[in-house]
C-alpha positions as CSV (number, residue, x, y, z in Angstrom):
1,X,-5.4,8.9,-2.3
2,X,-3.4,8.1,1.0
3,X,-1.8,11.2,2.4
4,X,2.4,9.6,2.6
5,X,4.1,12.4,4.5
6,X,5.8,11.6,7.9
7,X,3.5,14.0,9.5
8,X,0.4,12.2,8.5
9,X,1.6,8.9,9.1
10,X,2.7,9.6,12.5
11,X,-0.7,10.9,12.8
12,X,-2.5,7.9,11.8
13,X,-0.1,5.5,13.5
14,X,-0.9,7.5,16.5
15,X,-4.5,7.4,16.0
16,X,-4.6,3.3,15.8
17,X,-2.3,3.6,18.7
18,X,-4.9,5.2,20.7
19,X,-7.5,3.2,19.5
20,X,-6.3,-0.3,20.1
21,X,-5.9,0.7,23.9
22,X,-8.9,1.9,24.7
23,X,-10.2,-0.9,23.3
24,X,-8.2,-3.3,25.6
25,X,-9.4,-1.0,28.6
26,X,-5.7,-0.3,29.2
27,X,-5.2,3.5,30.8
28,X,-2.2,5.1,29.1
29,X,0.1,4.6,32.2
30,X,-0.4,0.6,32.0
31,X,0.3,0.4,28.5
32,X,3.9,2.3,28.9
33,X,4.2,0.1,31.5
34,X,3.3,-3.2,29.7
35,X,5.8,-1.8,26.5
36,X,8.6,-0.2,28.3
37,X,7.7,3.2,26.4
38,X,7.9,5.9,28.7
39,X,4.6,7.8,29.3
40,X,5.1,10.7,27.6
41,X,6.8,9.3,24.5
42,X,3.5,7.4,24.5
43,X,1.3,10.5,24.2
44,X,3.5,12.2,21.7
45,X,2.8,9.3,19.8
46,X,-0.6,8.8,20.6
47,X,-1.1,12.9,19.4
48,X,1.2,11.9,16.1
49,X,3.3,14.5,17.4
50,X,6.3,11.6,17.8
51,X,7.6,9.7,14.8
52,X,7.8,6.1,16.0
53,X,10.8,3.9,15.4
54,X,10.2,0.2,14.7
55,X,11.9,-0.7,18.0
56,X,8.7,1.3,19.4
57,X,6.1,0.2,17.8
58,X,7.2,-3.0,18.1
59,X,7.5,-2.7,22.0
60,X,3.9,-1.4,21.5
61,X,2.1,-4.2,19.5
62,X,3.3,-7.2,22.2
63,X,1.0,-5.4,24.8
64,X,-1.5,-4.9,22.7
65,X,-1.7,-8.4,21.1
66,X,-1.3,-7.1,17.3
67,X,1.0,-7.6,14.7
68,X,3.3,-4.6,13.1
69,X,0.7,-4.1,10.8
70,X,-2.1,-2.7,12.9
71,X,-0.2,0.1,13.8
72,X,0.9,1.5,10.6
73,X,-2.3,1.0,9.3
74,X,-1.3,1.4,5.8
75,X,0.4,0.1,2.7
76,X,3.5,2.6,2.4
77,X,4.0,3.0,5.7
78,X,7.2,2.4,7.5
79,X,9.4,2.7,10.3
80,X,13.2,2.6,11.8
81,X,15.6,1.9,14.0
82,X,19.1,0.8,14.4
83,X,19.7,0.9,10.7
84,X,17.0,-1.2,10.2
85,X,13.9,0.0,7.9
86,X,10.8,-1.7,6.9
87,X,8.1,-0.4,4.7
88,X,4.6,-2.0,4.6
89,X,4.2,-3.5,1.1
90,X,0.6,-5.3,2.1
91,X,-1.1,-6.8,5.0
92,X,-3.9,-9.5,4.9
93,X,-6.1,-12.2,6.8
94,X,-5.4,-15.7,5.2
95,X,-7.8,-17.7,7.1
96,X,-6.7,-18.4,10.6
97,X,-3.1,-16.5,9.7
98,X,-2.0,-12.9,9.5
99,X,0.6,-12.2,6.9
100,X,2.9,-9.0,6.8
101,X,4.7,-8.2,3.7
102,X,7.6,-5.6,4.4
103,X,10.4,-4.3,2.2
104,X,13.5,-4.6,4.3
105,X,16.7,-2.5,4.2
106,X,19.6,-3.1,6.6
107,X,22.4,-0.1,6.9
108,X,25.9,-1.4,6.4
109,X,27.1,-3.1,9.4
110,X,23.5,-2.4,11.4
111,X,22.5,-5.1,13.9
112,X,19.4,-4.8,15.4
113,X,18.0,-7.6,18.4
114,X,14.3,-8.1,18.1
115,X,12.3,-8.7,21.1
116,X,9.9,-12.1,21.0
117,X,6.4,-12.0,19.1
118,X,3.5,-13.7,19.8
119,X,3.5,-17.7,20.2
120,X,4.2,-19.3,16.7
121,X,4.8,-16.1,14.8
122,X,7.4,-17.2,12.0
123,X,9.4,-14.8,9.3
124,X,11.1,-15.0,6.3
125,X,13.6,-13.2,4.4
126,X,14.5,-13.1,0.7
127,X,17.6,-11.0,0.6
128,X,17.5,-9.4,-3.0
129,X,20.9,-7.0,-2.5
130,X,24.0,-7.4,-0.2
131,X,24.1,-9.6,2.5
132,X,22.7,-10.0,6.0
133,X,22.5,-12.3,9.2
134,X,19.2,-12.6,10.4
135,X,17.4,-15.6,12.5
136,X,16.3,-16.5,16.1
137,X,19.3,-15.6,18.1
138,X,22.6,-18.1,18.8
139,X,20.7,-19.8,15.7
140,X,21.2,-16.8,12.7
141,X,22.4,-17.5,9.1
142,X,24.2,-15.7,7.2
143,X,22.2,-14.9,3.9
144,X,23.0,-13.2,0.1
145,X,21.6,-12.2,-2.7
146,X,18.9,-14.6,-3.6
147,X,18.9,-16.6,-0.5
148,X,16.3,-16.9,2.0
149,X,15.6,-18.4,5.7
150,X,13.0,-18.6,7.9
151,X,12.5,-18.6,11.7
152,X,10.4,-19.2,15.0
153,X,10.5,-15.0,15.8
154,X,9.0,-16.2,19.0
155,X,11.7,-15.8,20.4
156,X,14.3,-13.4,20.5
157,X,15.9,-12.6,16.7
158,X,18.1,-10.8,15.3
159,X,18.9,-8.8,11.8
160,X,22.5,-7.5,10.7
161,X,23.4,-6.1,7.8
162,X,26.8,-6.9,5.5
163,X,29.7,-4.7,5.1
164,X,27.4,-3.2,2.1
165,X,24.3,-3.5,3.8
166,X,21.2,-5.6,2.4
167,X,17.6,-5.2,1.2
168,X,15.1,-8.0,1.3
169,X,11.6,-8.8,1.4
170,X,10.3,-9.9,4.9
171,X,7.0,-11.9,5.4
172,X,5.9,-12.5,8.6
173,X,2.9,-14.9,9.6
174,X,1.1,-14.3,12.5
175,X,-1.7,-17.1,13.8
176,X,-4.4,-15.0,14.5
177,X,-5.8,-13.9,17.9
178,X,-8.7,-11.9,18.8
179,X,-6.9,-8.7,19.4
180,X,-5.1,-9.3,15.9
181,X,-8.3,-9.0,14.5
182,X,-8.0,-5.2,14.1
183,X,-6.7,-5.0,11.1
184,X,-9.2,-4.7,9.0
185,X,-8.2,-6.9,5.9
């Protein structure tokens, strides 16, 4: 059974973290660099000594050419930021795609702006409670219950929650590279 508490998820997050960049040769110092995550914050990370927020990890995976996934390594695993929280619900390789499956939840009246992924990485969101605004910035839609979109998250996007917030389930596909190899599925 998969150890769940913060502490040993920051610990294996950290771990893949570490991993995946010596793997791409990159020195501690260039990946900070490359994500805009200052050094030390890294290594806290790195050590699992530092829960990271979403907006971290995912300034983390664009340097490191991986999707969400890779880094939280497992099924359970989750992340937040800005009133935004996703939780991993699975992760696999679909031929020359990677596909995410997240729960979403979006705190009343959060907005969070999402950097750009990887070319032709798309997302989807099924809003199952409330009612958010999510999509590729000047370009968002307004979504509730039952209700879904999908957008180009190749560039930047962003995800607000309604005046009572909103859950949904979030799917992202990700054409697979080399470095997105790593996750294991």
């Amino acid at each position: 059974m998969t150890d769940t508490t913060a502490e040993a998820l920051a610990g294996r997050v950290g771990e893949r973290v570490r991993a995946l960049r010596a793997a791409r040769n990159l020195s501690l110092s260039a990946l900070a660099e490359a994500s805009g995550v200052g050094k030390g914050s890294l290594s806290e990370l790195e050590n699992g000594t530092r829960n990271p927020t979403l907006a971290t990890l995912y300034s983390i995976a664009g340097p490191l050419g991986v999707p969400l996934a890779a880094l939280l390594a497992d099924a359970g695993a989750g992340a937040d930021s800005d009133g935004v929280a996703v939780t991993l619900l699975e992760a696999r390789r679909e031929g020359a795609v990677v596909r995410e499956v997240y729960a979403l939840q979006l705190a009343p009246g959060a907005h969070r702006v999402s950097p750009p992924h990887g070319p032709g990485v798309v997302e989807h969101l099924l809003v199952t409670a409330g009612e958010a605004r999510v999509g590729a910035a000047d370009a968002e839609r307004t979504l509730a219950v039952g209700h879904c979109h999908a957008w180009a998250s190749d560039v930047e996007h962003t995800y607000a929650g309604g005046p009572a917030g909103a859950s949904g389930v979030l799917t992202i596909t990700t054409p697979e590279s080399e470095p997105a190899r790593t996750l294991g599925r």
